[in-house]
NUDREN-409975 format. One record per residue (C-alpha): y, x, z; residue in one letter. Coordinates in steps of 0.2 Angstrom, whole numbers. Each point is the difference from the previous one (the first is absolute). Layout:
BEGIN
> y  x  z  code
> Y  X  Z  a .
...
This chain:
BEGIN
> y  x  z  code
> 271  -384  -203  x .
> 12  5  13  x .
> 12  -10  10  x .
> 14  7  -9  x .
> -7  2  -17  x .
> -3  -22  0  x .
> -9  -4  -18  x .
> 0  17  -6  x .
> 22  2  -1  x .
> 6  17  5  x .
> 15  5  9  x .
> 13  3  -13  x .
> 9  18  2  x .
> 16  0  -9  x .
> 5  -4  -18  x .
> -16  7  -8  x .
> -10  -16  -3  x .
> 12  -7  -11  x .
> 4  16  -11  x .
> -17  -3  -7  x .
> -1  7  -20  x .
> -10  -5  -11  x .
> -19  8  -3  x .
> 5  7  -16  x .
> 16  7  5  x .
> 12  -13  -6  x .
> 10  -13  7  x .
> -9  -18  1  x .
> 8  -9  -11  x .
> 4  -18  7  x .
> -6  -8  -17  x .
> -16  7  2  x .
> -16  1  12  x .
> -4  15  9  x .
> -15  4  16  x .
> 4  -1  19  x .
> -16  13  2  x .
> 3  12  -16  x .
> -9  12  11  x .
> -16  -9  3  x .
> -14  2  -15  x .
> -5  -14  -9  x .
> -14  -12  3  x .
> -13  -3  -13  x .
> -12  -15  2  x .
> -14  -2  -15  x .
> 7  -16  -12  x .
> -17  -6  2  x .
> 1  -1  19  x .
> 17  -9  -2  x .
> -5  -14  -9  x .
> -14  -3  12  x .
> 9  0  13  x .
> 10  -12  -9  x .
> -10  -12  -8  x .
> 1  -17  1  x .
> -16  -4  11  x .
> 0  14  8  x .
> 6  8  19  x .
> 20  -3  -4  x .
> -4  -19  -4  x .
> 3  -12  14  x .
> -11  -16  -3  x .
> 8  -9  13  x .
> 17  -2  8  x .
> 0  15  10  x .
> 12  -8  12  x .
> 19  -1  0  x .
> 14  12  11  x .
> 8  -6  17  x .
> 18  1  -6  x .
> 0  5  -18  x .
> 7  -13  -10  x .
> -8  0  -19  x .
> 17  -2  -8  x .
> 4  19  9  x .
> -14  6  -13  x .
> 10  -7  -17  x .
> 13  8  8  x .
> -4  13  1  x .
> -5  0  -21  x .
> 17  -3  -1  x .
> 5  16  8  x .
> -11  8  -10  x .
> 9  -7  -16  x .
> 16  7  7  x .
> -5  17  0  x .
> -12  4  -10  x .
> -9  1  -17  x .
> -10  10  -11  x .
> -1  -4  -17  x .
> -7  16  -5  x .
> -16  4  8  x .
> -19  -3  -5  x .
> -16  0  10  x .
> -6  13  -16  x .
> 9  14  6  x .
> 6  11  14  x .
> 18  1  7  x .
> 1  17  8  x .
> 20  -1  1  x .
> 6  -16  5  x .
> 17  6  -2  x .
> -3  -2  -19  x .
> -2  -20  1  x .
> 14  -12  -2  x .
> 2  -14  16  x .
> 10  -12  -11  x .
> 6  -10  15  x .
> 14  9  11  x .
> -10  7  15  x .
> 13  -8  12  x .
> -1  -18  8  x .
> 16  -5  -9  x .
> -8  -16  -9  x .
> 3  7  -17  x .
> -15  -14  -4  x .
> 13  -13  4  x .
> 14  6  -7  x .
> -5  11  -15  x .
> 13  11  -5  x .
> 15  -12  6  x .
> 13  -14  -7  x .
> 9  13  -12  x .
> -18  5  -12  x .
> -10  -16  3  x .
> 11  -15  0  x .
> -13  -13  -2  x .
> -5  2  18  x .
> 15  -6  6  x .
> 10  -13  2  x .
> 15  0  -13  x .
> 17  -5  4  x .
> 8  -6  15  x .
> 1  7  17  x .
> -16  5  -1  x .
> -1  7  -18  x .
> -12  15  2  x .
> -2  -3  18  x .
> -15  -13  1  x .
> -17  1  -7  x .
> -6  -14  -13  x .
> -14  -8  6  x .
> -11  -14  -11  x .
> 12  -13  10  x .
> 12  6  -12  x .
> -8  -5  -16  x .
> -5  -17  2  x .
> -8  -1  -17  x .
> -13  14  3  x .
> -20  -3  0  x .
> -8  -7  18  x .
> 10  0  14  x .
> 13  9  -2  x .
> 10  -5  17  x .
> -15  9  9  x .
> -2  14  -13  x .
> 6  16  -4  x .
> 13  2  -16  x .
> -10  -2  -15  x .
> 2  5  -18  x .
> -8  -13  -14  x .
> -17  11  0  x .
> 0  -4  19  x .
> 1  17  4  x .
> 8  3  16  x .
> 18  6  -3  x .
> 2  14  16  x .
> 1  17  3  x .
> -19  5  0  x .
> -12  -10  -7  x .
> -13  3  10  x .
> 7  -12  13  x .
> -5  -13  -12  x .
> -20  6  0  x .
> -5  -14  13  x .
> 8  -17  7  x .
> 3  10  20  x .
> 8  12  -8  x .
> 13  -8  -11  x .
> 5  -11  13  x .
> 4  14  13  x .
> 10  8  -16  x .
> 8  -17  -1  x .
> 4  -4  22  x .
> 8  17  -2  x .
> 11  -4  -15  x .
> 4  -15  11  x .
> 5  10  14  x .
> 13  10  -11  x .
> 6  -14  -5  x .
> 3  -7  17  x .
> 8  15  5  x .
> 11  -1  -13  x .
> 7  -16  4  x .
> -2  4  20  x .
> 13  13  -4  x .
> 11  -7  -13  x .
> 2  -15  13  x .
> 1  12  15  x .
> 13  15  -8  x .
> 7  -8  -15  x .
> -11  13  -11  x .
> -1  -2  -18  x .
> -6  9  -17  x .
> -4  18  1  x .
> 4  3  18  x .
> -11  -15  4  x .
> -14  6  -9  x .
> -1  19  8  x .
> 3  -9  18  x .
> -15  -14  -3  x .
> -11  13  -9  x .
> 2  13  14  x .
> -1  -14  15  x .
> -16  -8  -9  x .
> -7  18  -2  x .
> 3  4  18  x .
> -8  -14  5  x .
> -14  1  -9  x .
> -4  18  3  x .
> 1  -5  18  x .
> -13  -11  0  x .
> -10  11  -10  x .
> 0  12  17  x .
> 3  -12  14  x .
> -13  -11  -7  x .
> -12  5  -12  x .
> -1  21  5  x .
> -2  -7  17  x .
> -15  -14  -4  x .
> -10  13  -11  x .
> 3  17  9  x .
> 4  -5  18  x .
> 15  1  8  x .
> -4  15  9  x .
> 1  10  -16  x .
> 14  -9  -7  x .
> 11  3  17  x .
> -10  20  0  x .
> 8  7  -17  x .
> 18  -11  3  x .
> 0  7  16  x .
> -5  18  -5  x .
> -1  3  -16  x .
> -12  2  -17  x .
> -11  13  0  x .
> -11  0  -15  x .
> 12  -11  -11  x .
> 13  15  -4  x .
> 11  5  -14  x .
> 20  -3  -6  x .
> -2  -14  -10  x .
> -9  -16  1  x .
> -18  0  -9  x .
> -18  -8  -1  x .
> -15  10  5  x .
> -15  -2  -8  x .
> -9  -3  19  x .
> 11  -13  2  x .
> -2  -11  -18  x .
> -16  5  -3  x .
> -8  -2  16  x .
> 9  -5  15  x .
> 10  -15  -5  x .
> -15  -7  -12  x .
> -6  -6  22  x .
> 5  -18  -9  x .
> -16  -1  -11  x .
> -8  -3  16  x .
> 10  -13  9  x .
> 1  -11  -14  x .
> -9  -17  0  x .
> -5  -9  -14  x .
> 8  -18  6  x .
> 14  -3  4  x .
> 10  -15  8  x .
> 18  -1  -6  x .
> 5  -18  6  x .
> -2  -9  16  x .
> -14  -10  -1  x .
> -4  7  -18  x .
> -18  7  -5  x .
> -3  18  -2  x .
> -1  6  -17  x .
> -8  15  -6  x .
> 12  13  -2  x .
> -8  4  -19  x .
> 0  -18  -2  x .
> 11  -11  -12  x .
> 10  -7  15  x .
> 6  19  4  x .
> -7  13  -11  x .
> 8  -6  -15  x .
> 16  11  -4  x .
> 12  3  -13  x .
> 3  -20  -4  x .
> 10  -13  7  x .
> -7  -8  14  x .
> -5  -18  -2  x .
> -11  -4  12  x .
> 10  -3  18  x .
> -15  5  12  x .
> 4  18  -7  x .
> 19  -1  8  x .
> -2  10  16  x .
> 7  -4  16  x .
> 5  15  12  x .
> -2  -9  15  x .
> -18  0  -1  x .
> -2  19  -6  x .
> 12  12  10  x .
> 5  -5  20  x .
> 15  -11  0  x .
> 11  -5  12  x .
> -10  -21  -6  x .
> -15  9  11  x .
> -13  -6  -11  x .
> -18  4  0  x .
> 2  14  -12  x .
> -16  6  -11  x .
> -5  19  4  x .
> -5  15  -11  x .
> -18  4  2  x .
> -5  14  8  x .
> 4  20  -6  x .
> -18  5  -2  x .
> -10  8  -13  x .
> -6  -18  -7  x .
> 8  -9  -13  x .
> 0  -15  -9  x .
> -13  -3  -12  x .
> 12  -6  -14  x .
> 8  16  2  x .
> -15  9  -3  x .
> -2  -9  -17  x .
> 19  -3  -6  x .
> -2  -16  -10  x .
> 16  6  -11  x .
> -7  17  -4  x .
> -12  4  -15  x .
> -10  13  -1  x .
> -13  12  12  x .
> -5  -7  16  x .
> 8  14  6  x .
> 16  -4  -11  x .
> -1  -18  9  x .
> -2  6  18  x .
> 17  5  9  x .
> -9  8  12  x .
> -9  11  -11  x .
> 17  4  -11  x .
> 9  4  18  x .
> -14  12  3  x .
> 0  6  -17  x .
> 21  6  -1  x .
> -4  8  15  x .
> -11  12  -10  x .
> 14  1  -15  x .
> 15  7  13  x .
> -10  11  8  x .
> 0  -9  17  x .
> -5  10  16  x .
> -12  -7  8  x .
> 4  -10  14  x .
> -8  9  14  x .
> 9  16  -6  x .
> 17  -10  2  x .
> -7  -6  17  x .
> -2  18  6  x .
> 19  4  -7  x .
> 6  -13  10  x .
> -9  8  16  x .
> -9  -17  1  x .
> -14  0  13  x .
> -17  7  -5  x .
> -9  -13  11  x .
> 10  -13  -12  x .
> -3  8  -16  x .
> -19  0  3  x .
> 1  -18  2  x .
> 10  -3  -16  x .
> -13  11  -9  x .
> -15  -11  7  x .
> 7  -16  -4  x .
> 4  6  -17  x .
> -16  9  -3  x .
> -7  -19  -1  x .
> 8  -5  -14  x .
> -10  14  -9  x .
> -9  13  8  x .
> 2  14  -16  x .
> 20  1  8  x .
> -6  14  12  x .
> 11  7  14  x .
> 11  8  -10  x .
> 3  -10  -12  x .
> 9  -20  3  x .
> 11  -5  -13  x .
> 19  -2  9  x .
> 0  -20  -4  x .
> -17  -3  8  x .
> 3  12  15  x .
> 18  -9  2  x .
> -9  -17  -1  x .
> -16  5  13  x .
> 14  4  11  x .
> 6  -13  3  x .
> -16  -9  5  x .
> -7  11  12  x .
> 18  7  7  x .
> 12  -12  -5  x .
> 18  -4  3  x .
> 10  12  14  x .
> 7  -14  13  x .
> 14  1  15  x .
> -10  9  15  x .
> -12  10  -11  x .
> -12  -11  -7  x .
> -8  -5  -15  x .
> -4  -13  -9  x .
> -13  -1  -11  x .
> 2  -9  -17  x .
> 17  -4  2  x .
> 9  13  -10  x .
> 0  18  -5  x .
> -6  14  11  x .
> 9  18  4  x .
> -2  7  -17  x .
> 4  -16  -10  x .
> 14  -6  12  x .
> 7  17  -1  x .
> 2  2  -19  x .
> 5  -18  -3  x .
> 14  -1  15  x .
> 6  18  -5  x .
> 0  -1  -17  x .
> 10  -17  0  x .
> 12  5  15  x .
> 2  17  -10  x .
> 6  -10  -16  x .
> 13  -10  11  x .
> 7  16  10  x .
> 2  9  -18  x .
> 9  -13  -7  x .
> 18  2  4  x .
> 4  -18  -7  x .
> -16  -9  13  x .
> 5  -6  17  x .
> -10  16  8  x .
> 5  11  -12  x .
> 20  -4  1  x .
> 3  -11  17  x .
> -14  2  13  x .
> 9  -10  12  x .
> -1  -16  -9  x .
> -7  -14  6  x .
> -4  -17  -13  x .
> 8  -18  3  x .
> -12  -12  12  x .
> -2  -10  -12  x .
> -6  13  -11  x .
> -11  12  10  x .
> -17  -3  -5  x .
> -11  -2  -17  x .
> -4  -18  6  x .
> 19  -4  4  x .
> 6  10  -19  x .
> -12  -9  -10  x .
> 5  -15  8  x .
> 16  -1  1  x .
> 3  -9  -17  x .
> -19  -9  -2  x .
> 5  -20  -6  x .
């Protein structure tokens, strides 16, 4: 790779990149996914090598803890879930068949970072959210500490109908304990901002729910580029496409390629322990455990309240617990989902991950590699270290999620000067489809603060993911 092609980026020349149609000669649509390499064939692994790739037991398993990041706090990877939630899901697809088109399956989520998951559809079509009456009738957002009388502990828990079901936007920030109380510190944060601004500018009703909803969006998209872009891609990158723009991540309107949700951003199967310590001083419990794993119910047991402060870098300094390491390991439990039934292969995610690469026609990764005029020197070792997880993957052949994953452990994260380090975060082809594709979906979005101010800057008191979720904790 050249000194001025760093991680594969090409110099931009003029407006082309970003007039990008789509591979079947329509518009992408912003409600569906779509391909960042439409151009590239299609990788095809045999199932039966997948699932041994994958199989509990086998290469993919770490038996032991593998070893935690320098500075990657563990709560940066539920964050990161979170984000997912925002902005995508598919509803539709199945591992039985094949999706040639993307553009023909539904992304039910908005593919913009405009916390739609918090907010639903707004105060007008779902009431119940919100607060009623007052000066902050359908400006806050209800939280359990609003109904007393529900199930557990309601003053730590997220609004919850008699069923215990979680009463939010998208319940799948329900499906674990971390989780649903990163959907709950954020709900907080609204709320604080609400009364920050009612209290600072006299704001109330309609205009004070657009201005808290747009400052608490703003913020938290901030963080999600100032903080977690820059812990998983490296700043380098993040500082490379702001500086000079997207290449690869092209188009008019914002969209999800299937690069990305299939394979690049699944880097957090890999990272994820399987304890997790939530209090200060408190034991680590298994993450599938019935401290943390249980969701979709009230909680009731107070060990499963999480405290930011020992998850995500706060201005309280605290020894913070780290990710583990991005690597092609991952932990046995996810290897043999104890929530699934079915095939072992049906109960592996690693196995499933491999598998939808297959059903959207994925390129494989050392073709995406080669696209990105990534070193050959690099590439050959991506392929070697991958080649270990199964042999009957070839030269031509590593399914996008592995190669993305292998990456990272023998290139590693791009850091100020040049370096790398190993482990740490994604390498160029991961970082480059995570940071563009994200960055893209803020600079399309003429209502996000890159998309609509550039030159805004978030509140001190508000300018990191530690300091946002935070800011209201008890």
């Amino acid at each position: 790779m050249s000194n001025t092609e760093h991680h594969g980026m090409k110099p931009l020349e003029g407006l082309s990149p970003y007039c990008r149609m789509s591979q079947y000669g329509e518009e992408q649509r912003d409600d569906r996914f779509g391909r960042l390499f439409p151009e590239l064939a299609p990788n095809y692994t045999r199932p039966d090598v997948l699932i041994e790739a994958g199989k509990a037991g086998g290469n993919m398993e770490d038996p032991n803890d593998k070893g935690r990041t320098d500075n990657v706090p563990v709560g940066m990877i539920f964050f990161g879930q979170f984000v997912d939630h925002d902005i995508t899901l598919d509803a539709s697809t199945t591992f039985d068949s094949v999706i040639d088109n993307p553009g023909e399956v539904a992304n039910v989520r908005t593919p913009t970072l405009d916390l739609d998951c918090i907010y639903g559809v707004g105060p007008e079509a779902q009431p119940y959210l919100f607060e009623q009456g007052g000066p902050f009738g359908g400006v806050k957002l209800l939280t359990g500490a609003d109904n007393p009388g529900q199930a557990g502990i309601p003053a730590s828990d997220l609004l919850r109908s008699p069923n215990g079901r979680a009463i939010i936007g998208d319940p799948r920030n329900d499906e674990n304990r971390i989780i649903s109380q990163i959907q709950l510190a954020i709900i907080r944060f609204h709320n604080h901002v609400a009364q920050t601004l009612h209290d600072e500018e006299g704001l109330e009703g309609h205009d004070l729910y657009e201005e808290a909803r747009r400052t608490t969006t703003w913020h938290y998209q901030w963080a999600v580029v100032n903080d977690f872009l820059i812990d998983i891609c490296g700043k380098p990158v993040v500082e490379r496409i702001l500086g000079c723009g997207r290449e690869f991540y092209c188009g008019h309107v914002p969209f999800i390629p299937v690069e990305f949700s299939v394979a690049a951003y699944r880097f957090g199967h890999s990272m994820i322990p399987m304890k997790v310590q939530v209090q200060t001083g408190g034991n680590r419990f298994e993450l599938f455990g019935t401290k943390l794993g249980r969701g979709f119910e009230p909680i009731s047991d107070a060990d499963a309240v999480v405290d930011w402060h020992e998850l995500l870098f706060t201005p309280e300094n605290r020894i913070v617990e780290r990710a583990q390491k991005m690597d092609t390991l991952l932990a046995g439990d996810l290897l043999d989902l104890p929530f699934v039934t079915g095939s072992a292969a049906e109960k592996s995610l690693a196995t499933r991950n491999l598998l939808r690469g297959n059903t959207f026609l994925l390129p494989a990764g050392e073709k995406v590699a080669e696209a990105m005029c990534c070193d050959q020197t690099d590439i050959d070792k991506v392929i070697k270290k991958a080649n270990k997880i199964n042999a009957d993957f070839g030269d031509e052949g590593i399914p996008l999620w592995l190669y993305i994953l292998a990456e990272a452990e023998v290139i590693g994260r791009a850091e100020p000067g040049g370096s790398t380090t190993k482990g740490e975060g994604l390498g160029p082809v991961g970082a480059t489809i995570v940071a563009e594709v994200i960055i893209g979906l803020l600079e399309l979005d003429d209502h996000a603060y890159l998309g609509a101010n550039r030159n805004w800057s978030p509140r001190e008191e508000w300018n990191t993911l530690g300091k946002l979720v935070t800011a209201a904790q008890p």
